[in-house]
C-alpha positions, 0 to 999 in steps of 0.5 A, spaced: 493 326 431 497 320 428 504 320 431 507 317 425 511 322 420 509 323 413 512 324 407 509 328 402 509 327 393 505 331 390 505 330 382 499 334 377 498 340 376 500 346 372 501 353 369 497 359 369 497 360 361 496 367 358 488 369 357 488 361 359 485 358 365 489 359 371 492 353 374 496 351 380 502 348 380 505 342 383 511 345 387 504 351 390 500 345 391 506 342 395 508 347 398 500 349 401 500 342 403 506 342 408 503 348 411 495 345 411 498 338 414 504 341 419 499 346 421 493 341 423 499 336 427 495 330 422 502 327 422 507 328 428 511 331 422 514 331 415 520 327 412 523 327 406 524 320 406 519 314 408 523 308 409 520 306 415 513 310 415 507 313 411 508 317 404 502 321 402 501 322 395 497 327 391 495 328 384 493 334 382 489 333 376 487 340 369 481 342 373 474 346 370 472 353 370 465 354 370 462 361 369 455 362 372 454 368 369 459 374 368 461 377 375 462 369 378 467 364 377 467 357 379 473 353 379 474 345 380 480 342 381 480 334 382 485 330 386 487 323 388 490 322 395 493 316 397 497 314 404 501 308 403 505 305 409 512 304 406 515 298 410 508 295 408 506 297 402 499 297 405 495 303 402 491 306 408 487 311 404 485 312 398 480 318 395 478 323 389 477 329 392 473 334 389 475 341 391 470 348 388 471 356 389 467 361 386 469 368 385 465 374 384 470 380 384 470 385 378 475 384 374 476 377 371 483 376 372 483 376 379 476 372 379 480 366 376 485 367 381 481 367 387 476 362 385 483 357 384 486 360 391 478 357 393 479 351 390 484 349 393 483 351 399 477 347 399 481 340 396 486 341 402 481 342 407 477 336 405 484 332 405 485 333 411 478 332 414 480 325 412 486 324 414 485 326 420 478 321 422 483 315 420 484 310 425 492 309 424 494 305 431 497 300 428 501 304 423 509 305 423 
C-alpha cells in the first residue's frame, strides 16, 4: 500500500457514435479509475490538487473493435499511464497498457457495449497491478 495520496488526470477517450463502435468517455473512465483505486487502497487516498504528491495520469486512446465471428466481439483499448511525483517532477512509472473484452451476447449493440465494459476492466486491473507491485518509499 502507498501511504501517498494521489490525484487522478484522465484525458482521451470518447462517445459512443451511432451504428459506430462504442467508446468510453474520459469522465467514465475517470470515474471507474477512482473506484478501482480508492477500492484497492493502492494510494492512501485521492486529492484534487498534487502539489506536494503523486499525480497519476491516464491517456486513454480510440480503440479497436475485432469481430471473430458474428456472435463474438473483441474490443481493445490502448492507455498511457504515468505516476509523477509533483514536488520532484520525477516520473516513477510510466506504461502503455493494453486492455481486451470479448462479448458473445446475441444482440449486437450489447455485444459492443460488454466487450468495451471488459476492456476497460481489464486496462484498469492491469493499472493497478502495476501500481501496486511499486516500490514507492521514498516518495512524497
Amino acid at each position: 500500500r502507498v501511504l501517498f495520496r494521489s490525484q487522478l488526470v484522465v484525458a482521451g477517450g470518447g462517445k459512443e457514435r451511432f451504428g459506430g463502435m462504442e467508446e468510453v468517455s474520459a469522465d467514465e473512465y475517470r470515474a471507474a479509475l477512482r473506484k478501482v483505486v480508492l477500492n484497492s487502497k493502492v494510494f492512501a487516498g485521492i486529492c484534487e490538487d498534487a502539489h506536494d504528491g503523486l499525480r497519476l495520469d491516464v491517456a486513454v486512446f480510440k480503440g479497436s473493435q475485432i469481430v471473430h465471428h458474428i456472435m463474438k466481439y473483441e474490443q481493445k483499448i490502448p492507455t498511457n499511464w504515468r505516476l509523477t511525483n509533483t514536488r520532484t517532477g520525477a516520473v516513477l512509472f510510466q506504461e502503455r497498457i493494453n486492455g481486451s473484452g470479448i462479448a458473445t451476447d446475441f444482440s449486437g449493440a450489447s455485444r459492443t457495449v460488454h466487450a468495451t465494459e471488459r476492456a476497460v476492466q481489464d486496462t484498469l486491473a492491469q493499472g493497478i497491478k502495476k501500481l501496486s507491485e511499486l516500490k514507492l518509499e521514498g516518495a512524497p
